[in-house]
PDB file with one MODEL, atoms N, CA, C and O in Angstrom:
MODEL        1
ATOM      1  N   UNK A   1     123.068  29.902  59.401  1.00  0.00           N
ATOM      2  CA  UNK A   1     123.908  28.849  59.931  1.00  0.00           C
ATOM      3  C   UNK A   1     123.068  27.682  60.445  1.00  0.00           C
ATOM      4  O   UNK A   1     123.327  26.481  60.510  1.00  0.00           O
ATOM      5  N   UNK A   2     122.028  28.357  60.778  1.00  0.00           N
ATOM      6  CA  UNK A   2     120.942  26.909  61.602  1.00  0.00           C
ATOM      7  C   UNK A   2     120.220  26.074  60.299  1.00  0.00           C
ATOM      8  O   UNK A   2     119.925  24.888  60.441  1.00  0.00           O
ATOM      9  N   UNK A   3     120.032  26.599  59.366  1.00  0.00           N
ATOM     10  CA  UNK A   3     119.814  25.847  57.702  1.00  0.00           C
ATOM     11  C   UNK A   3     120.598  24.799  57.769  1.00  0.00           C
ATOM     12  O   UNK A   3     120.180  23.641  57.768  1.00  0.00           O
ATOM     13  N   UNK A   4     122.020  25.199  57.844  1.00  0.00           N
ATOM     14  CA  UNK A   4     123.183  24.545  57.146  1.00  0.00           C
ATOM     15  C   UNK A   4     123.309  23.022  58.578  1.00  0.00           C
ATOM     16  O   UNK A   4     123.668  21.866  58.354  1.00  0.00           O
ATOM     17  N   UNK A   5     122.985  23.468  59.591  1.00  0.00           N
ATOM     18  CA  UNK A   5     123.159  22.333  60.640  1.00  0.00           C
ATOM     19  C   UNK A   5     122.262  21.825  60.538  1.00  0.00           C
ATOM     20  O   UNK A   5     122.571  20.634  60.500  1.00  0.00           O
ATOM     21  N   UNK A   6     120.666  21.974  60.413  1.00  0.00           N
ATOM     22  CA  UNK A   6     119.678  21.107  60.415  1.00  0.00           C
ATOM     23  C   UNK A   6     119.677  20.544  59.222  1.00  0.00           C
ATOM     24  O   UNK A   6     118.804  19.680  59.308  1.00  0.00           O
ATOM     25  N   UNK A   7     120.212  20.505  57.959  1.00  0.00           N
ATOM     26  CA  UNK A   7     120.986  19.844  56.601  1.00  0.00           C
ATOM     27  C   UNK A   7     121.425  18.589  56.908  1.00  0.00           C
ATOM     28  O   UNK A   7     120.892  17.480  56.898  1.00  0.00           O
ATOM     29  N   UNK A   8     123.041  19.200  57.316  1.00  0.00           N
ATOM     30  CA  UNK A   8     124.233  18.027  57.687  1.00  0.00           C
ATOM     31  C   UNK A   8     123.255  16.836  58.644  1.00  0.00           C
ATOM     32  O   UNK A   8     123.181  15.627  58.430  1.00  0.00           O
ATOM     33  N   UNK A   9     122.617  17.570  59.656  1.00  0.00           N
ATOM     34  CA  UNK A   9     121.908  16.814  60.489  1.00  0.00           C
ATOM     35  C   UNK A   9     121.220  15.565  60.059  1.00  0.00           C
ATOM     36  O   UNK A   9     121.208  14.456  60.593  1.00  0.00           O
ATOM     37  N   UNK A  10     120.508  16.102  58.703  1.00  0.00           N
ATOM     38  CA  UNK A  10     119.539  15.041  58.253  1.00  0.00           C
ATOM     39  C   UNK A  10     120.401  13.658  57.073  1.00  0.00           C
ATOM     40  O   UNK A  10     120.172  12.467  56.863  1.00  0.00           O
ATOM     41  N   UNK A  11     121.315  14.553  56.614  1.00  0.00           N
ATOM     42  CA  UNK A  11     122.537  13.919  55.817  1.00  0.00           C
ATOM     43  C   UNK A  11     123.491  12.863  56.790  1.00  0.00           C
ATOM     44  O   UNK A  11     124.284  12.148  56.178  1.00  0.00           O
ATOM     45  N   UNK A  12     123.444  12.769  58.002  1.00  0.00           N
ATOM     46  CA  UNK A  12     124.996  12.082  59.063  1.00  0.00           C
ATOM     47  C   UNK A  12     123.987  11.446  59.714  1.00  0.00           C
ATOM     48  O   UNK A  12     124.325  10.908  60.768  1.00  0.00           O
ATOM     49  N   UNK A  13     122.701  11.339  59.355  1.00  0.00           N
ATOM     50  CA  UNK A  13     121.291  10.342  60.472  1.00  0.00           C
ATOM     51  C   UNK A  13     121.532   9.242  60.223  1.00  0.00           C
ATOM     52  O   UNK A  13     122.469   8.816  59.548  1.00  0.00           O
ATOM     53  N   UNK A  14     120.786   8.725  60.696  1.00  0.00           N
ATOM     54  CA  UNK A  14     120.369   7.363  60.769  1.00  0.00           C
ATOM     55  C   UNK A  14     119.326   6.720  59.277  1.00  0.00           C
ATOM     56  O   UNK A  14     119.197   5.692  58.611  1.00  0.00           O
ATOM     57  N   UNK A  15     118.707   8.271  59.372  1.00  0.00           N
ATOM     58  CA  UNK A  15     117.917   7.513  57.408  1.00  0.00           C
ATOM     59  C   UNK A  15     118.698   7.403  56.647  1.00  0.00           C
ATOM     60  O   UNK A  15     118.250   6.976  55.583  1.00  0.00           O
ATOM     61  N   UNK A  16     119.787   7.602  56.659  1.00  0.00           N
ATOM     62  CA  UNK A  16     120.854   7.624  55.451  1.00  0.00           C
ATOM     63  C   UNK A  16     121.246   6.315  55.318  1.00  0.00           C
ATOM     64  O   UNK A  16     121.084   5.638  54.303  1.00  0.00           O
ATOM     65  N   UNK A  17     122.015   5.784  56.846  1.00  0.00           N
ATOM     66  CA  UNK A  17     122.224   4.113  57.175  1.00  0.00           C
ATOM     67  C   UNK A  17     121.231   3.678  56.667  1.00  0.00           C
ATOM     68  O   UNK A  17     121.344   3.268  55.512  1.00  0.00           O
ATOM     69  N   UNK A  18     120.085   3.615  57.241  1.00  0.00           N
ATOM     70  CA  UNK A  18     119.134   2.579  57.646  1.00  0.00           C
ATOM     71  C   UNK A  18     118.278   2.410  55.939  1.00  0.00           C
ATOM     72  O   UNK A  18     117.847   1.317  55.572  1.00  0.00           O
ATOM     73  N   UNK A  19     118.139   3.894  54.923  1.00  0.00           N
ATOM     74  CA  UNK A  19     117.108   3.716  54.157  1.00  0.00           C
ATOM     75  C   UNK A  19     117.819   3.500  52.847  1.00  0.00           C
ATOM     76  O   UNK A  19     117.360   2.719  52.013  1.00  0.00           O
ATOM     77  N   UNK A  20     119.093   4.275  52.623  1.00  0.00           N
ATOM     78  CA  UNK A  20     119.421   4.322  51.485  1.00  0.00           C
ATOM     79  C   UNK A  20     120.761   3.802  51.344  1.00  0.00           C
ATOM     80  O   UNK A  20     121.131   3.566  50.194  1.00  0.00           O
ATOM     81  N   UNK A  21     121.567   3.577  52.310  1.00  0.00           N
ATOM     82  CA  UNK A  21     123.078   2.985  52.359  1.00  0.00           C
ATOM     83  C   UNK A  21     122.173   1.120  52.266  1.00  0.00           C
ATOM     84  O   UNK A  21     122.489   0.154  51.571  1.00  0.00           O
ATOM     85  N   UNK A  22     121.499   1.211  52.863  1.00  0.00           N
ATOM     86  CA  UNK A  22     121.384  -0.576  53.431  1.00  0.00           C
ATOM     87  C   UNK A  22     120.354  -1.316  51.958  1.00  0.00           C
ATOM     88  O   UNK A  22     120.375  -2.455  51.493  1.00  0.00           O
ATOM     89  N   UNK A  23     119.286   0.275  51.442  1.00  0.00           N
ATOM     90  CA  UNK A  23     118.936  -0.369  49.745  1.00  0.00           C
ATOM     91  C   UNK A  23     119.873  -0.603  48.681  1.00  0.00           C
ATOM     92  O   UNK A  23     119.720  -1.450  47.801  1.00  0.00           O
ATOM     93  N   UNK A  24     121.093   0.376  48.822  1.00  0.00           N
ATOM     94  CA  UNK A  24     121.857   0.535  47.604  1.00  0.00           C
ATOM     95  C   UNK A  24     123.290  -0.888  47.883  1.00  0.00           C
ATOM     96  O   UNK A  24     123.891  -1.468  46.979  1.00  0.00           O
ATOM     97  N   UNK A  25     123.491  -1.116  49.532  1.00  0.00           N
ATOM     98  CA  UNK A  25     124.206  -2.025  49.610  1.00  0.00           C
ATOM     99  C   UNK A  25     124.885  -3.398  48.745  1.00  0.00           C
ATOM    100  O   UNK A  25     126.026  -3.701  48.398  1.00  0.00           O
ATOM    101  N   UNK A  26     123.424  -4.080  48.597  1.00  0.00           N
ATOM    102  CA  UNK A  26     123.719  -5.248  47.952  1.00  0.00           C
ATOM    103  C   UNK A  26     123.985  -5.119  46.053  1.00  0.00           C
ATOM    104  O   UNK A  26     124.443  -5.938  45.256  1.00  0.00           O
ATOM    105  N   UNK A  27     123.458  -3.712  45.868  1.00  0.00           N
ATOM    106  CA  UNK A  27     123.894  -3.622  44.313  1.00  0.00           C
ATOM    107  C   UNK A  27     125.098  -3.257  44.271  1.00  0.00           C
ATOM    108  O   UNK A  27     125.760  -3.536  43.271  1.00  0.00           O
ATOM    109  N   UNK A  28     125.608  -2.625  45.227  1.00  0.00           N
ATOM    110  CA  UNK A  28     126.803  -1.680  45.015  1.00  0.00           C
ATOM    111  C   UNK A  28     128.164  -2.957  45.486  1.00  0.00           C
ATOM    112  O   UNK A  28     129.363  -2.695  45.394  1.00  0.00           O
ATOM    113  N   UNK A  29     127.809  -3.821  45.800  1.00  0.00           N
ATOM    114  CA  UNK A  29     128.957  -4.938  46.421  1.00  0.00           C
ATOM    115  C   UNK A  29     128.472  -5.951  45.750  1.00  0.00           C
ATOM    116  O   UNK A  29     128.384  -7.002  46.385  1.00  0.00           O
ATOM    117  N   UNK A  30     128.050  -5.955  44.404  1.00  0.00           N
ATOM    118  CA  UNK A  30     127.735  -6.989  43.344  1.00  0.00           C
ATOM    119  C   UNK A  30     128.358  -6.381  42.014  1.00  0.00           C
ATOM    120  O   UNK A  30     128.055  -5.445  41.273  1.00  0.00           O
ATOM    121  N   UNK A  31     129.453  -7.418  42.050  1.00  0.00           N
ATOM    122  CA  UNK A  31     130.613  -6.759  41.001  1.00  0.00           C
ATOM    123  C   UNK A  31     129.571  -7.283  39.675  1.00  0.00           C
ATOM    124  O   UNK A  31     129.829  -6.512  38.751  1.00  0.00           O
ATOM    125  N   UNK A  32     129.091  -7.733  39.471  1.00  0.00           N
ATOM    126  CA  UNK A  32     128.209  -8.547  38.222  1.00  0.00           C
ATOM    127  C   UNK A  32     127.092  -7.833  38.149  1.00  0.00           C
ATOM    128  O   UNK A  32     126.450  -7.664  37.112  1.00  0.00           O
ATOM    129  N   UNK A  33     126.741  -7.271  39.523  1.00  0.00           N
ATOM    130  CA  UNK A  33     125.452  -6.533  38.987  1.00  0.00           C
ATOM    131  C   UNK A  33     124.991  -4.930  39.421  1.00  0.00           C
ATOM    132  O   UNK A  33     123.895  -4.461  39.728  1.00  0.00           O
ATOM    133  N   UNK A  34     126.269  -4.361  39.306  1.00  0.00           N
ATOM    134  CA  UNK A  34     126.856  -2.879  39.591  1.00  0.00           C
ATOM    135  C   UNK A  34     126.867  -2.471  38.501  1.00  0.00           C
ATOM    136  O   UNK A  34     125.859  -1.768  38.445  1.00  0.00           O
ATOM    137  N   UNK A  35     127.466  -2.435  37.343  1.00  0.00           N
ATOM    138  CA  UNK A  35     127.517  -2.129  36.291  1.00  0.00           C
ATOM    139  C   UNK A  35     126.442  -1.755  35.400  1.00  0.00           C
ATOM    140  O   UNK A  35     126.181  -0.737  34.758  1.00  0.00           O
ATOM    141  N   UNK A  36     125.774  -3.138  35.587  1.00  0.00           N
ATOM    142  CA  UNK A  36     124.086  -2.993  34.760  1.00  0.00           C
ATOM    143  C   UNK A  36     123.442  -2.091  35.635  1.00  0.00           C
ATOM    144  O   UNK A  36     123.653  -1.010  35.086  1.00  0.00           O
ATOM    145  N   UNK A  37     122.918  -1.911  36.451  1.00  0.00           N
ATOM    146  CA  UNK A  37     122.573  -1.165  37.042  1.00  0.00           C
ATOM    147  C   UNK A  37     123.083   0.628  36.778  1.00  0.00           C
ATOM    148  O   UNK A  37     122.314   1.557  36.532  1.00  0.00           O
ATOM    149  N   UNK A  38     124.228   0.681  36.889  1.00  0.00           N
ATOM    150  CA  UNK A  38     124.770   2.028  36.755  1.00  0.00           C
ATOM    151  C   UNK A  38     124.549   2.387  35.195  1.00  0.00           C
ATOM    152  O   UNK A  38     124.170   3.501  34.833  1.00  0.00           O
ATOM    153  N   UNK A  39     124.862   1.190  34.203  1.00  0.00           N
ATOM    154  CA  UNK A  39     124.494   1.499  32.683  1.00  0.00           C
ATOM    155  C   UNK A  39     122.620   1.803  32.737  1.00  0.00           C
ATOM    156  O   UNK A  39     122.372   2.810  32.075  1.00  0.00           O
ATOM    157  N   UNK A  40     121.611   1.307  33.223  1.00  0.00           N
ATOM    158  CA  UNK A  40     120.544   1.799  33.477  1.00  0.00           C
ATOM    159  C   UNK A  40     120.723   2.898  34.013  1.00  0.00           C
ATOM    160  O   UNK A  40     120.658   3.703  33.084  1.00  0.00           O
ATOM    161  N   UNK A  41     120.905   3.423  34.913  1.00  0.00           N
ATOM    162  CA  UNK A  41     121.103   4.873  35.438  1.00  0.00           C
ATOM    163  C   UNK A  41     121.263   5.972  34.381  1.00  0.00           C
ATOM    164  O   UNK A  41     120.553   6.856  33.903  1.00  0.00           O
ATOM    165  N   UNK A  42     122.431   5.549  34.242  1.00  0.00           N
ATOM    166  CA  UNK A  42     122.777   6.818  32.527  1.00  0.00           C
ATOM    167  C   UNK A  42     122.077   6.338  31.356  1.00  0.00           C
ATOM    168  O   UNK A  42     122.595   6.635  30.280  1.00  0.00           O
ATOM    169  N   UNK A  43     121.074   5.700  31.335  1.00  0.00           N
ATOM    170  CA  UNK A  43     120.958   5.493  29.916  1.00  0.00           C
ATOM    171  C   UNK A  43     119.519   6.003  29.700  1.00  0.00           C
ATOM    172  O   UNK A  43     119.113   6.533  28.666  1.00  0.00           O
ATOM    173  N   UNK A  44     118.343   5.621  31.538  1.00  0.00           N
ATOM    174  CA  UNK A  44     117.169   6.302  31.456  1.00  0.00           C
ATOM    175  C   UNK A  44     116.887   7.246  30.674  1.00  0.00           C
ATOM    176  O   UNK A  44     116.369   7.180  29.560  1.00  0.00           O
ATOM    177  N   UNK A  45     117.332   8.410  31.430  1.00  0.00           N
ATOM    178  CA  UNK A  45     117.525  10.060  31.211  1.00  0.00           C
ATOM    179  C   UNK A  45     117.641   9.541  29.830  1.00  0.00           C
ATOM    180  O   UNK A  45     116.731   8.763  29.545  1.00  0.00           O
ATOM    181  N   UNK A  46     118.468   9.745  28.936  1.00  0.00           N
ATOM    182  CA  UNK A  46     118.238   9.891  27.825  1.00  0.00           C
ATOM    183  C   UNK A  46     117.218   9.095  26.894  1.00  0.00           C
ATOM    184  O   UNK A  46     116.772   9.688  25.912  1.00  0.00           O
ATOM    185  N   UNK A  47     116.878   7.959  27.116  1.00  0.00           N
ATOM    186  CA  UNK A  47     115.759   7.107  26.333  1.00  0.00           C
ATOM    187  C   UNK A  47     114.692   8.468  26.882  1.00  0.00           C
ATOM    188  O   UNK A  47     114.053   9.077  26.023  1.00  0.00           O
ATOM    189  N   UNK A  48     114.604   8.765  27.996  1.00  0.00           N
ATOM    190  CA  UNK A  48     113.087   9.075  28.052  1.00  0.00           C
ATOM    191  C   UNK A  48     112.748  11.156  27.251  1.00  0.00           C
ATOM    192  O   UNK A  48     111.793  11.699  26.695  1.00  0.00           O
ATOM    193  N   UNK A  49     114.214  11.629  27.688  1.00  0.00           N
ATOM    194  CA  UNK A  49     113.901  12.198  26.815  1.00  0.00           C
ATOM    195  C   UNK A  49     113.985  12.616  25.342  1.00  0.00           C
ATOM    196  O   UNK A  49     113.692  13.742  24.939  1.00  0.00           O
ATOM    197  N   UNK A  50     114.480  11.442  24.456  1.00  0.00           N
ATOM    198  CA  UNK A  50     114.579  10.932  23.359  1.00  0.00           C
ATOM    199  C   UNK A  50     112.828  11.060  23.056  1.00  0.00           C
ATOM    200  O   UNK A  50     112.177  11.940  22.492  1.00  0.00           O
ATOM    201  N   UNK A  51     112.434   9.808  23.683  1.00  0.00           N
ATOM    202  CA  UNK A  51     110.808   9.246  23.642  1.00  0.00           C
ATOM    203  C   UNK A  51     109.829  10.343  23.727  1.00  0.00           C
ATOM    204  O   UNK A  51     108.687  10.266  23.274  1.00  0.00           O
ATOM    205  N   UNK A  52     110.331  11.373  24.331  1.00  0.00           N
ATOM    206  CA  UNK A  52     109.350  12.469  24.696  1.00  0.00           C
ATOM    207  C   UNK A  52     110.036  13.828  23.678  1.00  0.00           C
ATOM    208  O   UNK A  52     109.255  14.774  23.776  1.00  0.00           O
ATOM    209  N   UNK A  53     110.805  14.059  23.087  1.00  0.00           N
ATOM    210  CA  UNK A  53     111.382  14.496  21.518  1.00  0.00           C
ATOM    211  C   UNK A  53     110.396  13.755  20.703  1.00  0.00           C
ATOM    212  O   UNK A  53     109.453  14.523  20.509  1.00  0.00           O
ATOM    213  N   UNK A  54     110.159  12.483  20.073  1.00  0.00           N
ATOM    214  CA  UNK A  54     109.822  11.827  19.259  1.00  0.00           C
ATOM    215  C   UNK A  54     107.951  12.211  19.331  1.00  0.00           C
ATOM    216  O   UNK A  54     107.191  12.464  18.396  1.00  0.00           O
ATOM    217  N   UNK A  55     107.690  12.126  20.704  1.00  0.00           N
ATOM    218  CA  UNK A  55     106.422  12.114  20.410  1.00  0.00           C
ATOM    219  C   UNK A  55     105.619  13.800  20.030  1.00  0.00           C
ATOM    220  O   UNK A  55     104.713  14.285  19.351  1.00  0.00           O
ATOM    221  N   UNK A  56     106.757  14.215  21.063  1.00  0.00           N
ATOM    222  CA  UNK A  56     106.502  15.876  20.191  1.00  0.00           C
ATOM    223  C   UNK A  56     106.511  15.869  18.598  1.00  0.00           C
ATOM    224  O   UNK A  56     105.526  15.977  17.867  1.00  0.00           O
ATOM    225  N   UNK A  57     107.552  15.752  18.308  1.00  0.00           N
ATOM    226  CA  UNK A  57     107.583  15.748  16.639  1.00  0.00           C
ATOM    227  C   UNK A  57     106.772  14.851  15.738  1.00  0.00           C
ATOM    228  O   UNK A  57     106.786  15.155  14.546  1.00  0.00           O
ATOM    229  N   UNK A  58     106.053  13.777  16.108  1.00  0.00           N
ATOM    230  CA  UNK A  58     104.879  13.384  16.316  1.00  0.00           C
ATOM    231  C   UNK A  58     103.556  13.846  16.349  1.00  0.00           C
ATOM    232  O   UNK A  58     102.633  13.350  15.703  1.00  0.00           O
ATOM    233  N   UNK A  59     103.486  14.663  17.000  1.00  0.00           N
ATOM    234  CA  UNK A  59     102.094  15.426  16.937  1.00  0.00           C
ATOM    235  C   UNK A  59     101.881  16.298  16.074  1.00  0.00           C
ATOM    236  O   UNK A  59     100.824  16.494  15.474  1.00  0.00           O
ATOM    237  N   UNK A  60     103.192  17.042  15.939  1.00  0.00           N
ATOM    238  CA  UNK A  60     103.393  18.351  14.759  1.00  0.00           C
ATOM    239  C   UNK A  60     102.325  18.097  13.236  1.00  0.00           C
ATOM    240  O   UNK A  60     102.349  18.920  12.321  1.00  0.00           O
TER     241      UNK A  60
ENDMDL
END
């Protein structure tokens, strides 16, 4: 039970405000530049392991 509270604890802080709510802020309340952003998100992951498929089969 003391896991699960020192968790929530670190999740309901102040780094949450201060580091990652207040970086992600200005993308996330930019209707023009929310989108691109989120289409980068999903699209990484797969280019990279596409790129890293290719270079395997590559070496073969």
């Amino acid at each position: 039970m003391a896991e699960q509270d020192s968790h929530s604890k670190f999740w309901n802080s102040d780094f949450w405000d201060k580091s990652v709510r207040a970086t992600l802020s200005p993308v996330m309340h930019n209707p023009r530049l929310t989108p691109k952003i989120l289409f980068l998100l999903a699209v990484v992951p797969f280019t990279v392991v596409i790129l890293v498929w290719v270079l395997t089969l590559l070496e073969q």
